[in-house]
TISETOR-623291 format. One line per 3 residues: their letters; for each residue x, y, z of C-alpha. Coordinates in Angstrom, 2 decimals. Layout:
A	X/Y/Z  ...
end
This chain:
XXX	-10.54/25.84/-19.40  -12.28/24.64/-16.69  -11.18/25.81/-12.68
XXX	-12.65/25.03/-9.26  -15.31/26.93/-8.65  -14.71/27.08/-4.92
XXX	-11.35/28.60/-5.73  -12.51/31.23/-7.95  -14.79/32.22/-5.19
XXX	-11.92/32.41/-2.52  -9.83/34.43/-4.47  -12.77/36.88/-5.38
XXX	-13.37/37.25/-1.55  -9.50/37.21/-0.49  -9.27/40.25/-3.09
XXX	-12.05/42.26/-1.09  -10.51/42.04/2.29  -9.10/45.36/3.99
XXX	-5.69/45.04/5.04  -3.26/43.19/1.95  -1.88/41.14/5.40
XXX	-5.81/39.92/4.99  -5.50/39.22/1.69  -2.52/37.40/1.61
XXX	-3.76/34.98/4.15  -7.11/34.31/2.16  -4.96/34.05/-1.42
XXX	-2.55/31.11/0.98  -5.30/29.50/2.31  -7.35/28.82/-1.14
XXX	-4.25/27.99/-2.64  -3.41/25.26/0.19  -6.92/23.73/-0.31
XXX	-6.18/23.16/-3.82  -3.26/21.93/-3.32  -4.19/19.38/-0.88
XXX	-7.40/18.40/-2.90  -4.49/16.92/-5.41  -2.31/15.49/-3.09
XXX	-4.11/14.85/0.71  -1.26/14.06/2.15  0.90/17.11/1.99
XXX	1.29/19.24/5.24  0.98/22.83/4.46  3.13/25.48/6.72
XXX	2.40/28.81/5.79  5.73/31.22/5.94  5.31/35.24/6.87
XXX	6.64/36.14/2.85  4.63/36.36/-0.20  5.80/37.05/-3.18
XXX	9.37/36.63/-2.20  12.36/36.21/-4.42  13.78/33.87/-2.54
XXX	11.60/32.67/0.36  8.73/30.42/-0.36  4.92/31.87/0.76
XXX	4.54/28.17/1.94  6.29/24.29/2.48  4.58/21.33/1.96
XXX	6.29/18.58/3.09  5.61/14.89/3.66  6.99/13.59/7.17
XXX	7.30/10.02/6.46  8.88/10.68/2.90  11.00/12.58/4.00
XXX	10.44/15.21/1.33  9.93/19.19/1.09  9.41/21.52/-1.52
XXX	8.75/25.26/-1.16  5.51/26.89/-2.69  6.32/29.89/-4.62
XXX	2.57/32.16/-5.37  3.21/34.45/-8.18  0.21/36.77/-8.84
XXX	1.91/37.69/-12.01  1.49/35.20/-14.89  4.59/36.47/-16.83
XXX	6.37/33.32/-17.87  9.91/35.73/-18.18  9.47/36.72/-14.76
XXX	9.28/33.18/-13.33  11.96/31.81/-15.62  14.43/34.85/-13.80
XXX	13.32/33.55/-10.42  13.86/29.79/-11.32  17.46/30.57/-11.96
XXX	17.60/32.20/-8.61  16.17/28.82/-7.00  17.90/25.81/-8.93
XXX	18.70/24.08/-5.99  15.27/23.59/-4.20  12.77/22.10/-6.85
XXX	10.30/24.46/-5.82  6.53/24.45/-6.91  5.68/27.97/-8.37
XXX	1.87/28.57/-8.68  0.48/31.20/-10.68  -2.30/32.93/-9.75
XXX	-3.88/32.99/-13.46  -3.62/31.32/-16.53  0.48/31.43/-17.58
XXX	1.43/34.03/-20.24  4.09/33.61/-23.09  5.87/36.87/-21.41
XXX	8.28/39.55/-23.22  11.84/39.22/-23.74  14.16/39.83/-21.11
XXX	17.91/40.87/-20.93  18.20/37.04/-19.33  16.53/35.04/-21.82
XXX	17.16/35.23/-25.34  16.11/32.18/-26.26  12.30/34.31/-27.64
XXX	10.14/34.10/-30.27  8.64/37.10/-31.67  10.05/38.63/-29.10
XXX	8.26/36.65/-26.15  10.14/33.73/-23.86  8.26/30.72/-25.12
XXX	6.02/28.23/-23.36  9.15/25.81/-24.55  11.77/27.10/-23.15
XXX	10.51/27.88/-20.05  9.25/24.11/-19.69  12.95/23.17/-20.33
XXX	14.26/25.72/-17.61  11.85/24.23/-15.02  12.94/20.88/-16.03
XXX	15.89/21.18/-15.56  16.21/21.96/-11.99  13.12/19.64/-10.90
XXX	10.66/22.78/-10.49  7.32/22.87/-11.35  5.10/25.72/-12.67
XXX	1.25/25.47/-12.58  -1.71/27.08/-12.23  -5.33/27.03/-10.71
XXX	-6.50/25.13/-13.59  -3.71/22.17/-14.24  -4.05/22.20/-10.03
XXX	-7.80/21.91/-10.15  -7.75/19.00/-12.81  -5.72/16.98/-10.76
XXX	-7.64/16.63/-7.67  -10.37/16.21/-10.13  -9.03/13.70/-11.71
XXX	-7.80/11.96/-8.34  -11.75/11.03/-7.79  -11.66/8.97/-10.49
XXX	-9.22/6.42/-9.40  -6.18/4.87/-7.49  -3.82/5.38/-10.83
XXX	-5.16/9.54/-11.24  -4.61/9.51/-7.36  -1.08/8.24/-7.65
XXX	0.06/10.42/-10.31  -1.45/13.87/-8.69  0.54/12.83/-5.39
XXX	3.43/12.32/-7.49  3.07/15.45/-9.18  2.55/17.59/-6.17
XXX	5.74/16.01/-4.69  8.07/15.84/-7.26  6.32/17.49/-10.55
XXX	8.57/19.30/-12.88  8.26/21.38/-16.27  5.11/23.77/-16.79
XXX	1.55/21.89/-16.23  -1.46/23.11/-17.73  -4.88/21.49/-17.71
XXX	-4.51/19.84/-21.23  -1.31/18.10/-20.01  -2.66/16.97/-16.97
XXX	-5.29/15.32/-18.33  -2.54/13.92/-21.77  -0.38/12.79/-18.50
XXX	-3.52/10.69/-16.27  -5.00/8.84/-19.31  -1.44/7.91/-21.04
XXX	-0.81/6.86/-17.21  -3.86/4.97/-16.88  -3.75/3.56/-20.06
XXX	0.27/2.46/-19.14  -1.31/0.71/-15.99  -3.55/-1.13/-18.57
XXX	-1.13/-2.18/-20.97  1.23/-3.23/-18.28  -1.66/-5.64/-17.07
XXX	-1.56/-7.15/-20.41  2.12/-7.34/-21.01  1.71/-4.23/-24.04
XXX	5.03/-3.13/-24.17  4.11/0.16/-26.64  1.15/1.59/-24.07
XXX	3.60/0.92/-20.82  6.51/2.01/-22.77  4.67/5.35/-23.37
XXX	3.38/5.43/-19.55  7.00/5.31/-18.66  8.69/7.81/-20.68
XXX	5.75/10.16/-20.31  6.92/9.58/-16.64  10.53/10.51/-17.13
XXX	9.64/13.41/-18.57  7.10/14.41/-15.75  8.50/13.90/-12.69
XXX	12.27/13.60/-10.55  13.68/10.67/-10.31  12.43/9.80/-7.16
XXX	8.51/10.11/-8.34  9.21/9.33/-11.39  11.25/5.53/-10.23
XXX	8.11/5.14/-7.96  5.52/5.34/-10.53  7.97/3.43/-12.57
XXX	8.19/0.37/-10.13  4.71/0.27/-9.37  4.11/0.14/-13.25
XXX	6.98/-2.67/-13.33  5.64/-4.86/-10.22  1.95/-4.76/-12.85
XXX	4.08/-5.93/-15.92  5.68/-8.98/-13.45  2.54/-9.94/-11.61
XXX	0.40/-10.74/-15.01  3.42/-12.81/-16.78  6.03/-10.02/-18.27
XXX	9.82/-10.64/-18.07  11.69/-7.95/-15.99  14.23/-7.80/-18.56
XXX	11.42/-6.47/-21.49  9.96/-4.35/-19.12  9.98/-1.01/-21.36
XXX	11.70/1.68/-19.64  14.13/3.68/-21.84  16.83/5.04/-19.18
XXX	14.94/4.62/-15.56  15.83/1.26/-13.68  11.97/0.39/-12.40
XXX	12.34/-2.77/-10.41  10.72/-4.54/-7.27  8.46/-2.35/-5.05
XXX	10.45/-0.96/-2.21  9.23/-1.18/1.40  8.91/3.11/1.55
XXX	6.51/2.41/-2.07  4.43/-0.40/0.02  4.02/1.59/2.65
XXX	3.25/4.78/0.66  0.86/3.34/-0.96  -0.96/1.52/2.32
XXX	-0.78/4.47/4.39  -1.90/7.01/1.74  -3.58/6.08/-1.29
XXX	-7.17/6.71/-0.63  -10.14/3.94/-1.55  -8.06/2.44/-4.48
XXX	-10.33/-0.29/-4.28  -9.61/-4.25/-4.53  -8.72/-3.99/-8.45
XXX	-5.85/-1.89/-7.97  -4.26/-4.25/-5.43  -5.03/-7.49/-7.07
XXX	-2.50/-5.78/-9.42  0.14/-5.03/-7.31  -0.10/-7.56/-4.78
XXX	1.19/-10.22/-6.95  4.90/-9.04/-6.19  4.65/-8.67/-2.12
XXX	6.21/-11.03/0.19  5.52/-11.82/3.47  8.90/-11.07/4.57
XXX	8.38/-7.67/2.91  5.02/-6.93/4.56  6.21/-7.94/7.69
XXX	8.97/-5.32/7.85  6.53/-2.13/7.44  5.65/0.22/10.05
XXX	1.37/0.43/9.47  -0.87/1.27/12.48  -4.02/-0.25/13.21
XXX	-6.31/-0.41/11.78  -5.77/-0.14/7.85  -8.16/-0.04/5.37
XXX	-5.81/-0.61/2.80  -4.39/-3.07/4.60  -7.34/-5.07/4.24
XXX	-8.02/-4.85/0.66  -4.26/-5.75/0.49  -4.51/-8.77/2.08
XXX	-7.47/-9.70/0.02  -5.21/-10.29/-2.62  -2.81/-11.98/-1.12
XXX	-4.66/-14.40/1.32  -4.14/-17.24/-1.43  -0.74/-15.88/-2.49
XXX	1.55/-15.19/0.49  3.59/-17.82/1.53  4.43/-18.03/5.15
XXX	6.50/-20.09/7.52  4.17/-20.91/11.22  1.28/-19.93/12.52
XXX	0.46/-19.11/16.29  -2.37/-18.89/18.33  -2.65/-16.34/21.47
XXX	-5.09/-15.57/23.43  -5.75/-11.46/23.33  -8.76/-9.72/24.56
XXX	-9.36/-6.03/22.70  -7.39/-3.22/24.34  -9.17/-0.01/25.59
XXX	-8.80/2.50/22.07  -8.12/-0.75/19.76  -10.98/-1.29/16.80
XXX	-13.33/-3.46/17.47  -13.85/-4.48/13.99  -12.85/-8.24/13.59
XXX	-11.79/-10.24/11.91  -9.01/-7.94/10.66  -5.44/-8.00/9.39
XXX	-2.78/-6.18/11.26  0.83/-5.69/11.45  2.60/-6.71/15.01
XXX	5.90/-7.89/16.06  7.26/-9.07/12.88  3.93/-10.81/11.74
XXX	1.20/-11.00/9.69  -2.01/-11.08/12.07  -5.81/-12.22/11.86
XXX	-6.97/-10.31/14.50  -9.90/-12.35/15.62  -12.49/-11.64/19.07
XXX	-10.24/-12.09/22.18  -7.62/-14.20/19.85  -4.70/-13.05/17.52
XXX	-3.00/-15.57/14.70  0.22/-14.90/13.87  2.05/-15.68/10.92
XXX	5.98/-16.01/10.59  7.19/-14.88/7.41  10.81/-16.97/6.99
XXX	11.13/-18.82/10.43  9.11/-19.80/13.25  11.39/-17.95/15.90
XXX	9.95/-14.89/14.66  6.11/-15.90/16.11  6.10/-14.60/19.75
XXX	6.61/-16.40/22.66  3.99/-19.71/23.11  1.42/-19.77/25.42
XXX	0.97/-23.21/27.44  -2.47/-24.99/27.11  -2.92/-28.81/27.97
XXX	-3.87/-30.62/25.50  -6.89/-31.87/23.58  -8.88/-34.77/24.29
XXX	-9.12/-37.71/22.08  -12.69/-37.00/21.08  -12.39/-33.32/20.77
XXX	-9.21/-33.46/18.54  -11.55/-36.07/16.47  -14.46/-33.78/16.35
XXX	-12.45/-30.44/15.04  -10.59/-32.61/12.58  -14.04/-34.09/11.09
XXX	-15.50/-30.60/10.84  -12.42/-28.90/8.89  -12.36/-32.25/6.57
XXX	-9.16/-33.24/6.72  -7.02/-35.85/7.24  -4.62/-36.70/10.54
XXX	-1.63/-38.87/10.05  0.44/-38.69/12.97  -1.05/-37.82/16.19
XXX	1.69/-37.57/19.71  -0.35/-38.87/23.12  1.06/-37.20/26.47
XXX	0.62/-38.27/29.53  2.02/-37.44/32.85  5.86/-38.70/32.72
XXX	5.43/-39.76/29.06  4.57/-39.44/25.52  3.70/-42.18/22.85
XXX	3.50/-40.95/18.28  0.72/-42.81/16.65  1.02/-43.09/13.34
XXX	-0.19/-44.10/10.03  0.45/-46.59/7.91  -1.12/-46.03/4.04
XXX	-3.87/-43.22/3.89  -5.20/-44.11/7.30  -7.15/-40.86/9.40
XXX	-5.47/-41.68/12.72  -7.56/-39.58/14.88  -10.36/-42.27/13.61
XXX	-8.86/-45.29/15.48  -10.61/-47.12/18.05  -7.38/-48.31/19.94
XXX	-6.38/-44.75/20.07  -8.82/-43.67/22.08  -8.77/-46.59/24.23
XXX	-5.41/-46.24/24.70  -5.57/-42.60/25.42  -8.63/-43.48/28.13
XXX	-6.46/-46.02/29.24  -3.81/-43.56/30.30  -5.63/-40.08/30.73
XXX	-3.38/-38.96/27.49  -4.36/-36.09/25.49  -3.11/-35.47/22.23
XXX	-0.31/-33.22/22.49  0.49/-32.83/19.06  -1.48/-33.93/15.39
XXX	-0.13/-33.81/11.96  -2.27/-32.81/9.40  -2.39/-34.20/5.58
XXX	-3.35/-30.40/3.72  -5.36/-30.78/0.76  -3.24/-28.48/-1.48
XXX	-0.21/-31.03/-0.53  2.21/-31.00/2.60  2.16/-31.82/6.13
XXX	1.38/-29.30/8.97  2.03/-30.31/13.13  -0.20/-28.60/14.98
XXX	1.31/-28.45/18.87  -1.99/-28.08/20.69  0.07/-27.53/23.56
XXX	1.49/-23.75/22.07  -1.25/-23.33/19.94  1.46/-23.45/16.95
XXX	1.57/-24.73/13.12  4.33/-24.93/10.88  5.71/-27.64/8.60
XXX	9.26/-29.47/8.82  12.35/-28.09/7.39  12.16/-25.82/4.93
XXX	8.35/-26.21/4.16  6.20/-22.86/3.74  2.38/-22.66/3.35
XXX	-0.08/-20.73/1.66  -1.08/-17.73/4.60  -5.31/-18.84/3.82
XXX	-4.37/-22.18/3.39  -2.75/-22.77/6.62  -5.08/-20.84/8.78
XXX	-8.23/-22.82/6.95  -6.92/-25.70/7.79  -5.22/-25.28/10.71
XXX	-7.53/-22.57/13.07  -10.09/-24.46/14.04  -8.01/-27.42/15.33
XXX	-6.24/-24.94/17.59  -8.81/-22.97/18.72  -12.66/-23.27/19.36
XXX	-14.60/-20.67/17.22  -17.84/-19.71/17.29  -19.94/-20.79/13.97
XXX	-20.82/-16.33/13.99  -17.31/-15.79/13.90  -16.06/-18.87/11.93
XXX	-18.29/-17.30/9.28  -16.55/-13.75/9.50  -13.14/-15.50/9.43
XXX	-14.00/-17.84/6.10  -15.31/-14.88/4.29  -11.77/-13.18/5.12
XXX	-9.89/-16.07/4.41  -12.19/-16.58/1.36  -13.39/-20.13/1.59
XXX	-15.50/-21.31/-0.96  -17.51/-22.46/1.84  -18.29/-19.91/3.65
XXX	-17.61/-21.53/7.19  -14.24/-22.83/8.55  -16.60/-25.64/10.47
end
């Protein structure tokens, strides 16, 4: 068996100290750092008991979960012992931690379920499982937040474990539980039924129902995103199902570096409308690999341009993705886009700006590439449409123009022809693009093609924002 060293080392000083008030402290405090080394997340509030029958020595708990469990340090490893206090705590799912390695124990008056006259390993693991606790020790502990290092899917499952573990862990299941996991995220990439299948009951088995329908969904969203059929999705009795906003935001506000692979997988199951709804501050890291994966995906309903300079405190990184007032937002230097997820009432309230010259309308629509086929002229008590007849570029007309220096008209308003199909208007006049009726667009389609019509960008930053928006050409210009 391996163990922390670190740990070892604490508990070898904690064991020297004067006072046992001293000790008890140092003995918390390693334990807590273990703790959090498998889960990072967990707050850990240290109680005035140790050792107590029924009060915990500590309670981790998870404020935006929502969850608690209490943290029960036994420096006996007698697994007879611990199974007489888990009846005495059925109701709280606690985490008992043994100091050393567990024992089988003797036989008690209590248990007579024995072999040879010692409680076994077996039925203790039942007992624990059966009221959601979880026994470990320094060395399943210390394998977990070793294993976390190596990736998003050994990072998930410790958190999950630490939260809402159950039955006794030891180091050899710990590492049985990551790689079947892993090797479930795998199969469920390629539509294997038998290695998800075994992912998911290993699941069952591991963790409450809450953890365990987590892990479950997050395995199911894999299976759906690469091509599997909900209704074959192997999982014997848990319900998996679509990613729930509190799993989204779990995993954006929480999962640590799980790197653009492990949300290409997920991603393929978020909506806009979804996204939209979650409470994420600024900025994310996360956030950004998220969007990565979904730039080409997401489907949105308008886009709108305001001008924003950056706020005393906010990052200064840009271009960035946020979350603000019910949008999706490209947070650019002194500029935000927003992007409506189901209707264009949901952008904020337009900004006026005249509108665009003739010429410069021309220009912006030549650099992006792209077609006009409908382009509305104001002028001061009036407004005249110009539009196309075949596969004509409007904006290309000579009698526009002249018309439009004829009358001091700007263009108010230009449709534009996108090159993955559809029609965007652009209103120069709010800075706004969206389609007609029911049309949605692409999120890095419509802000390619539409951006740099509504705004003037610098070729530094139109760089930055085609790299985000992953252009194959680099620049929006």
């Amino acid at each position: 068996m391996t163990i922390d060293a670190d740990f070892a080392q604490e508990l070898t000083v904690a064991g020297s100290h004067g006072t046992a008030q001293d000790r008890i402290s140092a003995v918390k405090l390693a334990v807590t750092r273990q703790i959090r080394a498998g889960d990072p997340t967990a707050r850990v509030v240290h109680t005035e008991y140790f050792n107590h029958s029924f009060a915990p020595d500590m309670v981790l708990d998870w404020p935006n979960e929502n969850i608690q469990r209490g943290v029960f340090i036994r420096p006996s490893t007698d697994a007879a012992w611990i199974a007489d206090d888990l009846q005495l705590l059925a109701a709280d799912h606690p985490l008992f931690y043994a100091l050393r390695g567990l024992d089988s124990g003797v036989e008690t008056a209590s248990h007579k379920l024995v072999e040879d006259g010692r409680l076994t390993r077996s039925v203790l693991n039942d007992q624990a499982m059966e009221i959601d606790a979880l026994v470990a020790d320094p060395w399943s502990i210390s394998a977990l937040s070793t294993r976390r290092r190596a990736g998003p899917t050994f990072a998930l499952l410790g958190q999950a474990i630490i939260r809402g573990g159950r039955g006794v862990l030891d180091e050899e299941s710990v590492v049985r539980a990551v790689d079947t996991t892993e090797n479930g995220f795998a199969g469920a990439a390629e539509v294997d039924a038998k290695r998800t299948g075994a992912a998911t009951n290993l699941l069952q088995r591991l963790l409450d129902v809450q953890q365990a329908g987590r892990m479950t969904r997050l395995l199911q969203s894999v299976w759906e995103g690469h091509g599997g059929v909900a209704s074959q999705f192997p999982a014997r009795d848990l319900v998996g199902g679509p990613l729930t906003d509190d799993d989204l935001i779990f995993l954006l506000r929480d999962l640590s570096r799980p790197g653009a692979e492990f949300w290409g997988r997920v991603a393929r199951n978020v909506s806009a409308e979804q996204l939209t709804r979650l409470p994420l501050d600024d900025p994310s890291e996360n956030l950004q690999l998220l969007m990565e994966a979904l730039v080409n995906l997401i489907e949105v309903k308008a886009l709108r341009i305001s001008d924003e300079p950056l706020q005393l405190g906010e990052a200064e990184n840009t271009p960035r993705w946020l979350l603000s007032r019910g949008c999706i937002v490209l947070r650019g230097d002194g500029w935000k886009a927003y992007a409506a997820p189901t209707r264009q009432e949901q952008l904020p309230t337009a900004e006026e700006w005249p509108g665009l010259g003739v010429k410069e309308t021309r220009d912006r629509a030549q650099r992006l590439g792209i077609r006009v086929t409908d382009v509305q002229l104001l002028g001061a008590q009036s407004s005249i449409t110009w539009e196309a007849v075949g596969n004509v570029n409007v904006i290309n007309e000579k009698a526009l123009s002249s018309l439009a220096e004829a009358t001091s008209a700007t263009v108010g308003k230009a449709t534009l022809a996108l090159r993955g199909g559809g029609r965007v208007v652009c209103d120069l006049t709010t800075r706004t693009a969206a389609g007609q009726t029911s049309a949605k667009f692409i999120l890095g389609e419509l802000l390619r093609e539409t951006l740099p019509l509504l705004r003037t960008l610098a070729p530094e930053e139109s760089d930055l924002v085609g790299q985000v928006l992953a252009t194959a050409q680099g620049s929006l210009f």
